[in-house]
HTML snippet that shows the backbone in 3Dmol.js (N, CA, C, O; Angstrom):
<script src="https://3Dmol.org/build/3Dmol-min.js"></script>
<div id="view" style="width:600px;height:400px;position:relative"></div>
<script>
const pdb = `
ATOM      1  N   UNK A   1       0.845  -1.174   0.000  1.00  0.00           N
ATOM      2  CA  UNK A   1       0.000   0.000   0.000  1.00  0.00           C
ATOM      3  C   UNK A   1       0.892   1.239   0.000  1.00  0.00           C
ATOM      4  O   UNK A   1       1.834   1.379   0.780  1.00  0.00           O
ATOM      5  N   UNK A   2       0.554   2.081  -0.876  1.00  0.00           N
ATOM      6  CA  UNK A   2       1.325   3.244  -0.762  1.00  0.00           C
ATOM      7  C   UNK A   2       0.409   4.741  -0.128  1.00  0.00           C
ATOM      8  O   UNK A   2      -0.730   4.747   0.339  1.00  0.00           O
ATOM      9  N   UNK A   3       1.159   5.683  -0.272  1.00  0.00           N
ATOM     10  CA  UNK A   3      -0.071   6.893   0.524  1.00  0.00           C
ATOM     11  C   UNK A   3      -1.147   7.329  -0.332  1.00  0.00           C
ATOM     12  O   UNK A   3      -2.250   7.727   0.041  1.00  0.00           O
ATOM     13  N   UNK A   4      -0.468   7.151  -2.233  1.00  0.00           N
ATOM     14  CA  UNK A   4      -1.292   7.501  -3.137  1.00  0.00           C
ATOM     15  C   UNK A   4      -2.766   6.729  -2.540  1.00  0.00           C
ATOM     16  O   UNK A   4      -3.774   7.296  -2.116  1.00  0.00           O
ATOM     17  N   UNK A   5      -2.528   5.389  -2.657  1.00  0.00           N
ATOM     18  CA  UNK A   5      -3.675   4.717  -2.435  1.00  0.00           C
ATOM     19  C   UNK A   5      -4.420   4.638  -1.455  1.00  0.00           C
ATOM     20  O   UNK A   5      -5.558   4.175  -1.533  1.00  0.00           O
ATOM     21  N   UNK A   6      -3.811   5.146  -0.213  1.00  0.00           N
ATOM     22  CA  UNK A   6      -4.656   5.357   0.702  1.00  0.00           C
ATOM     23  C   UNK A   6      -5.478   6.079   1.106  1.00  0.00           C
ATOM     24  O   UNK A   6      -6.494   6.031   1.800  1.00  0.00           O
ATOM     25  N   UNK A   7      -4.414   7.353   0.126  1.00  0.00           N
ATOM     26  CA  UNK A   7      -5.590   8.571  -0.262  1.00  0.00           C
ATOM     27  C   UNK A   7      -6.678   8.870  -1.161  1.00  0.00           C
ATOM     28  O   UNK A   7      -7.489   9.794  -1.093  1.00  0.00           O
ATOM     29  N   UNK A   8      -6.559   7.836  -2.117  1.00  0.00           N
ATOM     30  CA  UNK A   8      -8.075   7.626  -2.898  1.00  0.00           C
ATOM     31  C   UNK A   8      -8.796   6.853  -2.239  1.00  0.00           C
ATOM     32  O   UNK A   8     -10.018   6.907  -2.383  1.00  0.00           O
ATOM     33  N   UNK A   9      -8.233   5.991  -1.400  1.00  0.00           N
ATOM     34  CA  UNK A   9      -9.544   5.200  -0.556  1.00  0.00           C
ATOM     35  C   UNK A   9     -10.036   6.209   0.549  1.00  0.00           C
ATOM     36  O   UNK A   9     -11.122   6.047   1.106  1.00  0.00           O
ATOM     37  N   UNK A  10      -9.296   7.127   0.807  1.00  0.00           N
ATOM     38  CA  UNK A  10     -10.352   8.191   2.118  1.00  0.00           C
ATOM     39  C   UNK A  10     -10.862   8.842   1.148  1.00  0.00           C
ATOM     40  O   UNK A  10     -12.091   8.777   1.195  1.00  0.00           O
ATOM     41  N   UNK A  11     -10.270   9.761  -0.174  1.00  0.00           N
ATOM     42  CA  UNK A  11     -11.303  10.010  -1.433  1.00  0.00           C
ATOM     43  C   UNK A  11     -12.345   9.246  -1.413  1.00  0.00           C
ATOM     44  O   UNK A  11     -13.309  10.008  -1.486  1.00  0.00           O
ATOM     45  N   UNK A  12     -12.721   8.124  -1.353  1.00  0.00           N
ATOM     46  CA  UNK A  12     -13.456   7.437  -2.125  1.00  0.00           C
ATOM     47  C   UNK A  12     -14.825   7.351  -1.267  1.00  0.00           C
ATOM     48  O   UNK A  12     -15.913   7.769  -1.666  1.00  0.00           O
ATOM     49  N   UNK A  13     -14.556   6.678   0.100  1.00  0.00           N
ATOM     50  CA  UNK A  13     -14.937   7.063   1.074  1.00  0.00           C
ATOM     51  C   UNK A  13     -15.526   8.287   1.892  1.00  0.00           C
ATOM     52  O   UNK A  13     -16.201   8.255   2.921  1.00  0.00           O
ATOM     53  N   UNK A  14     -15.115   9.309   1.198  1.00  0.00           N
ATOM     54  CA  UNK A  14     -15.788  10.323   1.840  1.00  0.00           C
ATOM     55  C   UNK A  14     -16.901  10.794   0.620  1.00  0.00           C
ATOM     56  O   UNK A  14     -18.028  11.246   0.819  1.00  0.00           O
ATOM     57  N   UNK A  15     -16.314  10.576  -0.552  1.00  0.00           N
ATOM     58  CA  UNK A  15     -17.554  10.893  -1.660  1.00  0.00           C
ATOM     59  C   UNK A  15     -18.688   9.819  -1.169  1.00  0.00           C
ATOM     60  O   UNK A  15     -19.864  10.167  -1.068  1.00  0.00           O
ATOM     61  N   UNK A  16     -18.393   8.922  -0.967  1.00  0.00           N
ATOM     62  CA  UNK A  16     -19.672   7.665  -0.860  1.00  0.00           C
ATOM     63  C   UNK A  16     -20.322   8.041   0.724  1.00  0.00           C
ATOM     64  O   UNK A  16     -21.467   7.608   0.852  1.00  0.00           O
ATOM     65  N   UNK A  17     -19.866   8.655   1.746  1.00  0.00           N
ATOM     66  CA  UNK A  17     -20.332   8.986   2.288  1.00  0.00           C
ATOM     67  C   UNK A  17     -21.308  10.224   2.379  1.00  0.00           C
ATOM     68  O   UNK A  17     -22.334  10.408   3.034  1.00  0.00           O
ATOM     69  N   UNK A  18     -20.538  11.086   1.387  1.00  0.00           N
ATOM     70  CA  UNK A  18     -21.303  12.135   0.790  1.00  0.00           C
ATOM     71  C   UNK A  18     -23.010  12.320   0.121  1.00  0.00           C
ATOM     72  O   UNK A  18     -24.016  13.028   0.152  1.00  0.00           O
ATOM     73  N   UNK A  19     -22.366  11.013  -0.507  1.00  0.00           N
ATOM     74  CA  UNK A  19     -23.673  10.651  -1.340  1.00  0.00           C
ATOM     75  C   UNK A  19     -25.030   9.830  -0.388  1.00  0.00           C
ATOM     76  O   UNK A  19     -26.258   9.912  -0.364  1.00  0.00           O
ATOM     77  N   UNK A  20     -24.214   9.218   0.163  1.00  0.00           N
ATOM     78  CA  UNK A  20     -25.374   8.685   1.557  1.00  0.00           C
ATOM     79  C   UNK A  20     -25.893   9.759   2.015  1.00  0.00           C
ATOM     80  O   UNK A  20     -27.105   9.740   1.805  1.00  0.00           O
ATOM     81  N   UNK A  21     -25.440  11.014   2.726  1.00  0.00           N
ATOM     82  CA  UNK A  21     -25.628  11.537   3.529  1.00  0.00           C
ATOM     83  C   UNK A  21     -27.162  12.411   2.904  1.00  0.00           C
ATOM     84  O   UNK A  21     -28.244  12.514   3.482  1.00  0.00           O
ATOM     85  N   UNK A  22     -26.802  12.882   1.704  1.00  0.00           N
ATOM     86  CA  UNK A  22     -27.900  13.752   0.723  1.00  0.00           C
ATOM     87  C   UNK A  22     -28.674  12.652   0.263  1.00  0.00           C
ATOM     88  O   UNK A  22     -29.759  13.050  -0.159  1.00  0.00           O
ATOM     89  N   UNK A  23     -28.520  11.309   0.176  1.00  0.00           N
ATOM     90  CA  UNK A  23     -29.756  10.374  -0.256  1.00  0.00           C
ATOM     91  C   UNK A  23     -30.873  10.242   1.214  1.00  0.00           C
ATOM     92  O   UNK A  23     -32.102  10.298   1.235  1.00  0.00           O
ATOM     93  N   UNK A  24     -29.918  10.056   2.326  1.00  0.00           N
ATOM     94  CA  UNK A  24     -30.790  10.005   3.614  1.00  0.00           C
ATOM     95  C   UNK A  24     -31.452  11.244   4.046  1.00  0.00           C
ATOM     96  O   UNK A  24     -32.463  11.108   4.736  1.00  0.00           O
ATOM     97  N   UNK A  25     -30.921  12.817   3.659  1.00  0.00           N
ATOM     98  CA  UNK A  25     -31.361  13.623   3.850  1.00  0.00           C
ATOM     99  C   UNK A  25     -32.846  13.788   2.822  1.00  0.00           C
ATOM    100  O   UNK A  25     -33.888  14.165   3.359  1.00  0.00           O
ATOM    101  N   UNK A  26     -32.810  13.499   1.468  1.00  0.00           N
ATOM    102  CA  UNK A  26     -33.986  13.414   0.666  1.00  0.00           C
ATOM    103  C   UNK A  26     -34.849  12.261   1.115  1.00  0.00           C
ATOM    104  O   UNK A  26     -36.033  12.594   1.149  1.00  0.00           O
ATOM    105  N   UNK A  27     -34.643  11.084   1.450  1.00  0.00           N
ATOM    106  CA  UNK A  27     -35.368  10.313   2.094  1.00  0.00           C
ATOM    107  C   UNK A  27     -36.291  10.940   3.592  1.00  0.00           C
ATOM    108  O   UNK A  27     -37.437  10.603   3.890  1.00  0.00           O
ATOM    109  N   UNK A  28     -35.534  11.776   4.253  1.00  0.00           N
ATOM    110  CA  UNK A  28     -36.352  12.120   5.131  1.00  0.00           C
ATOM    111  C   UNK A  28     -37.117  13.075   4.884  1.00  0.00           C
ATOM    112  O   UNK A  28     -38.219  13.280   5.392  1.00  0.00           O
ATOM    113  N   UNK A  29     -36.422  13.867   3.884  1.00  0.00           N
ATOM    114  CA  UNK A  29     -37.813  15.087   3.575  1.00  0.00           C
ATOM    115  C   UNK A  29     -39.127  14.195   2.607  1.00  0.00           C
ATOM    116  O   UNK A  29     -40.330  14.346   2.822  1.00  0.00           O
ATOM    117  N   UNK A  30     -38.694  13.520   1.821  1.00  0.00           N
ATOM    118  CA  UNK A  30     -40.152  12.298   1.330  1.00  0.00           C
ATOM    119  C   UNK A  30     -40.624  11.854   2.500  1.00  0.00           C
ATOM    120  O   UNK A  30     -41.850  11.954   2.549  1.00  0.00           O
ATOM    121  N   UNK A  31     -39.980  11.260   3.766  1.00  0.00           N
ATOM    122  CA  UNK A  31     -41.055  10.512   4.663  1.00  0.00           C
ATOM    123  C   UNK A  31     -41.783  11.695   5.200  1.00  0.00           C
ATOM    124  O   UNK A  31     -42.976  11.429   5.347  1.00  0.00           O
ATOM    125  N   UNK A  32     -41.384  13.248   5.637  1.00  0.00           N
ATOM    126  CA  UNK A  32     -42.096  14.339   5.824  1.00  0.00           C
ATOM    127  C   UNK A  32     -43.341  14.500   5.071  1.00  0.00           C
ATOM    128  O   UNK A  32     -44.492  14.676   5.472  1.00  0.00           O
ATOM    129  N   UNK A  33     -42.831  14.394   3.826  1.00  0.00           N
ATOM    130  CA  UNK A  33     -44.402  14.502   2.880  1.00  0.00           C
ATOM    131  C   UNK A  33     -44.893  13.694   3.194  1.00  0.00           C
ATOM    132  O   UNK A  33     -45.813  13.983   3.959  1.00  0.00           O
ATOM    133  N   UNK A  34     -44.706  12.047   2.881  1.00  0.00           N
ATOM    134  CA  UNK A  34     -45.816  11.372   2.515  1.00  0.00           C
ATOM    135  C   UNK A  34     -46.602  11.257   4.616  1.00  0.00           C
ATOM    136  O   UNK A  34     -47.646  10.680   4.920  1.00  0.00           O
ATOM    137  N   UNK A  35     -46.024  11.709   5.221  1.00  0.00           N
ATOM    138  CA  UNK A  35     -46.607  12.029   6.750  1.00  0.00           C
ATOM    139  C   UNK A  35     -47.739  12.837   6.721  1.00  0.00           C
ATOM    140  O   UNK A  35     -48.811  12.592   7.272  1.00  0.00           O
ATOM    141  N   UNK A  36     -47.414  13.938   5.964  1.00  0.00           N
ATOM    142  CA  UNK A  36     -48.331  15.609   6.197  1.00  0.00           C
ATOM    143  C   UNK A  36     -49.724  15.079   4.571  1.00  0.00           C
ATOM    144  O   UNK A  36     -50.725  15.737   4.286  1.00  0.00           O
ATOM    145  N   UNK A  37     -49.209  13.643   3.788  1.00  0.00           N
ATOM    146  CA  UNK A  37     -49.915  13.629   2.849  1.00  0.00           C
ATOM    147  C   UNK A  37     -51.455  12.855   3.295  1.00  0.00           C
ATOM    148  O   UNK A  37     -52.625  13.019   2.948  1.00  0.00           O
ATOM    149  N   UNK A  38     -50.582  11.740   4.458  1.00  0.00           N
ATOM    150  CA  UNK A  38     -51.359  10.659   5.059  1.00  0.00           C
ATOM    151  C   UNK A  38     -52.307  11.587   6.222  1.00  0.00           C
ATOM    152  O   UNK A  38     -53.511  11.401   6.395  1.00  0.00           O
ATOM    153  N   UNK A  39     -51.760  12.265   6.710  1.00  0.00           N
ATOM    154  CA  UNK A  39     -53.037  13.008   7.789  1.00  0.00           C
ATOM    155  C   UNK A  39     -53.709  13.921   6.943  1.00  0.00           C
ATOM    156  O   UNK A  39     -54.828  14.165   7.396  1.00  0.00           O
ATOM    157  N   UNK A  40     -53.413  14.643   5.676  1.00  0.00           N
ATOM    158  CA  UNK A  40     -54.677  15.444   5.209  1.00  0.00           C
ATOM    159  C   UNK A  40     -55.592  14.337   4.465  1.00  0.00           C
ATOM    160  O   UNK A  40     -56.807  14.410   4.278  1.00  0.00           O
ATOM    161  N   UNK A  41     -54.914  13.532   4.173  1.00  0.00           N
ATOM    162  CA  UNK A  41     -56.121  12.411   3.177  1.00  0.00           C
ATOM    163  C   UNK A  41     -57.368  11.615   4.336  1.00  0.00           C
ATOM    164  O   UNK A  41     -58.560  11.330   4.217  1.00  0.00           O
ATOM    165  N   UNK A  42     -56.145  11.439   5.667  1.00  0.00           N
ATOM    166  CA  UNK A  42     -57.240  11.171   6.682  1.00  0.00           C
ATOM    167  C   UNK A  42     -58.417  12.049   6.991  1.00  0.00           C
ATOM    168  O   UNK A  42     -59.620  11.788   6.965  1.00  0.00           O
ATOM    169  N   UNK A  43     -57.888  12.961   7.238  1.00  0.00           N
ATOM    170  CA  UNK A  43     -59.337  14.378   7.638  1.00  0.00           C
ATOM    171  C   UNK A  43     -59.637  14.621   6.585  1.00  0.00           C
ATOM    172  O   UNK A  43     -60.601  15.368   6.752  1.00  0.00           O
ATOM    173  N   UNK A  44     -59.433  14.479   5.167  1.00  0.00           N
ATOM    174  CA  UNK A  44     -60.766  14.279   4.363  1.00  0.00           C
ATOM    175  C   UNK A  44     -61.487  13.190   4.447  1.00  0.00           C
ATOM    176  O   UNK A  44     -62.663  13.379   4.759  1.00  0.00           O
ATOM    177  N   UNK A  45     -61.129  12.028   4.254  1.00  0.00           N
ATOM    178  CA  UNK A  45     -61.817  10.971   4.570  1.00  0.00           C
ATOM    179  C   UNK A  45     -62.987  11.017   5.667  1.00  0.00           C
ATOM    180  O   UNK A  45     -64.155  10.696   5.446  1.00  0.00           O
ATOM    181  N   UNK A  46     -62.517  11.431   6.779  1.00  0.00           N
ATOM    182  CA  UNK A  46     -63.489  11.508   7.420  1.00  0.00           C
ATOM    183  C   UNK A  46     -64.565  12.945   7.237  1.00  0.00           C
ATOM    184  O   UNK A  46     -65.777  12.938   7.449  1.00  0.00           O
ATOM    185  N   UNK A  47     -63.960  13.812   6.911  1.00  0.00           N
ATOM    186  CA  UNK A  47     -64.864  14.444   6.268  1.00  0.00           C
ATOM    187  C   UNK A  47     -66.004  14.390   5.308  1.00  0.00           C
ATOM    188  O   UNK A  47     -67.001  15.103   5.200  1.00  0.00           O
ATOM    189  N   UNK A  48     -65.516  13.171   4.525  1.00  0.00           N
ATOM    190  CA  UNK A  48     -66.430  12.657   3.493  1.00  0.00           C
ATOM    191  C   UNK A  48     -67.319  11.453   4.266  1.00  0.00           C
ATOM    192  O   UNK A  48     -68.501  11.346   3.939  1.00  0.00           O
ATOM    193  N   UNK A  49     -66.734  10.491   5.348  1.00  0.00           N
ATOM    194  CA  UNK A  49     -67.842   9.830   5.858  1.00  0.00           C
ATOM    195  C   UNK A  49     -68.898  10.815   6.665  1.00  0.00           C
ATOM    196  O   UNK A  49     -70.094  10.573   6.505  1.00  0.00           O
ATOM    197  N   UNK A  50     -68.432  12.148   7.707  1.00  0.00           N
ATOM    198  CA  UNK A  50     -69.247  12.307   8.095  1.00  0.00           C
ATOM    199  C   UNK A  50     -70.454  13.106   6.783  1.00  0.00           C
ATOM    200  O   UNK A  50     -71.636  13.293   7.073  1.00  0.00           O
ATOM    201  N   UNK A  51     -70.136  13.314   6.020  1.00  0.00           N
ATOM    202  CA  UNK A  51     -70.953  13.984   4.803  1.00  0.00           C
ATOM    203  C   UNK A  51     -72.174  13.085   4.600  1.00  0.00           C
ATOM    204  O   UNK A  51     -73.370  13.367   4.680  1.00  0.00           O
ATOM    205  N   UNK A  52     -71.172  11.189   4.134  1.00  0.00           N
ATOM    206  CA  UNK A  52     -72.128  10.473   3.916  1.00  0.00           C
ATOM    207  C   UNK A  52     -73.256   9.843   5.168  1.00  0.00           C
ATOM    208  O   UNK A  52     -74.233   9.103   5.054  1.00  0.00           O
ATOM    209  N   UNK A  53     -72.680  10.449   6.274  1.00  0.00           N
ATOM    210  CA  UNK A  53     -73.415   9.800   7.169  1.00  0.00           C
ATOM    211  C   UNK A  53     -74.996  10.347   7.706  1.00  0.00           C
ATOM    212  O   UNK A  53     -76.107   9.977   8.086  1.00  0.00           O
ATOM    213  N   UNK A  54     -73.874  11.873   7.318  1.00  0.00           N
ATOM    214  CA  UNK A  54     -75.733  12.861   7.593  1.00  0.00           C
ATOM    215  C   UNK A  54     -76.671  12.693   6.066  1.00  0.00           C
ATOM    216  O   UNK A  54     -77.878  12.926   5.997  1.00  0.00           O
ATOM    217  N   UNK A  55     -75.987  12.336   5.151  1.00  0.00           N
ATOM    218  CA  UNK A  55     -77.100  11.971   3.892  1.00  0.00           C
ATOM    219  C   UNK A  55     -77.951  10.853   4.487  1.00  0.00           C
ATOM    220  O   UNK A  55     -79.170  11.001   4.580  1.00  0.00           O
ATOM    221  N   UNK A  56     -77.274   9.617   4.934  1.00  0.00           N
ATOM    222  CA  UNK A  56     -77.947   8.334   4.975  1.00  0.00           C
ATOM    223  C   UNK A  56     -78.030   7.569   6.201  1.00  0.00           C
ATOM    224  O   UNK A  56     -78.697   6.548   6.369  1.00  0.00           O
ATOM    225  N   UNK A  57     -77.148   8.270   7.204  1.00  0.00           N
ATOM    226  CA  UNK A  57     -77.677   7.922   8.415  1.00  0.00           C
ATOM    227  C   UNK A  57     -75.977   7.054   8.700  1.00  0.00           C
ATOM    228  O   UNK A  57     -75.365   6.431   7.832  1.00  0.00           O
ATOM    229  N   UNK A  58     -75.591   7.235   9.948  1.00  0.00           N
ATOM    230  CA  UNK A  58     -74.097   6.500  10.307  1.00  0.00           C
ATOM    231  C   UNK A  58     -74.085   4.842  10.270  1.00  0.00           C
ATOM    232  O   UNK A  58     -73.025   4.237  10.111  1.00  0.00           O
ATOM    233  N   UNK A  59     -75.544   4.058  10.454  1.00  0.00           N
ATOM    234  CA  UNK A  59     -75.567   3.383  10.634  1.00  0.00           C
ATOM    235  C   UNK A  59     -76.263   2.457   9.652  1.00  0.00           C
ATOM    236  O   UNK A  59     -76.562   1.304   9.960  1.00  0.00           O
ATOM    237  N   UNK A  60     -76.547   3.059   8.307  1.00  0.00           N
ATOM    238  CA  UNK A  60     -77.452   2.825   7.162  1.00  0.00           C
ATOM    239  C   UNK A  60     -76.416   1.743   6.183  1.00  0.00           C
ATOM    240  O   UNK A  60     -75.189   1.784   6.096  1.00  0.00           O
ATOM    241  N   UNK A  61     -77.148   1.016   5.666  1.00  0.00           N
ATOM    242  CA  UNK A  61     -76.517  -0.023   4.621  1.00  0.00           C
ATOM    243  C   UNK A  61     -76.513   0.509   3.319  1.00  0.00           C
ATOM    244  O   UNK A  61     -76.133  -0.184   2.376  1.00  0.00           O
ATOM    245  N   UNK A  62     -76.946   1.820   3.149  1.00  0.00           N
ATOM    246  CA  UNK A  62     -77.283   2.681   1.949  1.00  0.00           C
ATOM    247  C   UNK A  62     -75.147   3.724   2.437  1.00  0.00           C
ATOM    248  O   UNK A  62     -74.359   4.302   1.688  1.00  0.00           O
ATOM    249  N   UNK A  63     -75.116   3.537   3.419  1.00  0.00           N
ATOM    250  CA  UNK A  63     -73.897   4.470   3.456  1.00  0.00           C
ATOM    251  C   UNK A  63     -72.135   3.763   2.934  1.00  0.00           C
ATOM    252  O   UNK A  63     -71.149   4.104   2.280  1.00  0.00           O
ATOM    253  N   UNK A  64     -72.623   2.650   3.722  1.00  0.00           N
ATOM    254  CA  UNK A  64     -71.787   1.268   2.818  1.00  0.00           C
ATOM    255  C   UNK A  64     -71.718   1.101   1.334  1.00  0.00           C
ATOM    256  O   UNK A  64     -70.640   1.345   0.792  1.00  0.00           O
ATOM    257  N   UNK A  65     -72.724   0.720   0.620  1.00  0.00           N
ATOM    258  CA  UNK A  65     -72.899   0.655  -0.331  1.00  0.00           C
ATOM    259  C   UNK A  65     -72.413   1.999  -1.686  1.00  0.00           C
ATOM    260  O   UNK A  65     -71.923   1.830  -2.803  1.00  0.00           O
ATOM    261  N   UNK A  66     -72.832   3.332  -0.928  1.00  0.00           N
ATOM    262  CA  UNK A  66     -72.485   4.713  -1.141  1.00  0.00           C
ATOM    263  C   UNK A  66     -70.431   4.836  -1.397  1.00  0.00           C
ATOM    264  O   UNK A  66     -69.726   5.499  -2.157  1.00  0.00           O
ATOM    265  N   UNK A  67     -70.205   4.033  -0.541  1.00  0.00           N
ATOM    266  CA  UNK A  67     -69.051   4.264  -0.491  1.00  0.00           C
ATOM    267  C   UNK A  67     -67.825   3.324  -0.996  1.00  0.00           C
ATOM    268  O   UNK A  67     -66.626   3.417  -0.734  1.00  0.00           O
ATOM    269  N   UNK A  68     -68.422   2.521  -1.694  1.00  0.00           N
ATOM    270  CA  UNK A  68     -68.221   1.715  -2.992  1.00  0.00           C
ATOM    271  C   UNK A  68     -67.446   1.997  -4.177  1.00  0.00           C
ATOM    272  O   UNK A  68     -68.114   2.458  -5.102  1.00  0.00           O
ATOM    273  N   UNK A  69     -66.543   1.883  -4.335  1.00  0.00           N
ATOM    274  CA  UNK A  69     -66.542   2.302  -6.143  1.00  0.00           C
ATOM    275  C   UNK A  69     -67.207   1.689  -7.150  1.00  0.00           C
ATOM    276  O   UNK A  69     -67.024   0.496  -7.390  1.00  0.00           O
ATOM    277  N   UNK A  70     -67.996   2.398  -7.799  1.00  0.00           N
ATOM    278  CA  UNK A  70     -68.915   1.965  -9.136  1.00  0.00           C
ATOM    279  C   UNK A  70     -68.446   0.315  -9.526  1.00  0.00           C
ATOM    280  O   UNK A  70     -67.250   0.049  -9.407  1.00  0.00           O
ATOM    281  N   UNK A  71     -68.969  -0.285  -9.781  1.00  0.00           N
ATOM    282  CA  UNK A  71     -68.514  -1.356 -11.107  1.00  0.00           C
ATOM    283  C   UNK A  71     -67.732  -1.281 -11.684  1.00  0.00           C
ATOM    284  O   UNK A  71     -67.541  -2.109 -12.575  1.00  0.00           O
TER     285      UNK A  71
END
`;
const viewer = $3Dmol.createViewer("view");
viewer.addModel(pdb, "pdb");
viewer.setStyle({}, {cartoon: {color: "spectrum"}});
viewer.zoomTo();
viewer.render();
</script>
């Protein structure tokens, strides 16, 4: 082993660490979204059952059925 080579392996090593570091950093700003995506889709959701519930009643087999996708 000489120093050349030891110094492209801490080169090498610190780029690949580099690149981890900004892949884990974009990974956490995606798990941020899909977090803030999953609680607004929730409070619509329930927004839309309680919608369907005052049409047909919370406890109606017409509200089930309502909430179906078509055929």
């Amino acid at each position: 082993m000489t120093l050349e080579e030891y110094g492209r392996a801490i080169a090498l090593h610190k780029t690949q660490l580099d690149d981890y570091n900004r892949t884990l950093s974009a990974i956490e700003q995606l798990a941020i979204a899909v977090d803030a995506s999953e609680k607004a889709l929730k409070d619509l959701s329930e927004r839309m059952l309680l919608g369907v519930g005052a049409l047909y009643g919370k406890d109606s087999f017409d509200t089930l059925i309502n909430l179906l996708p078509p055929p």
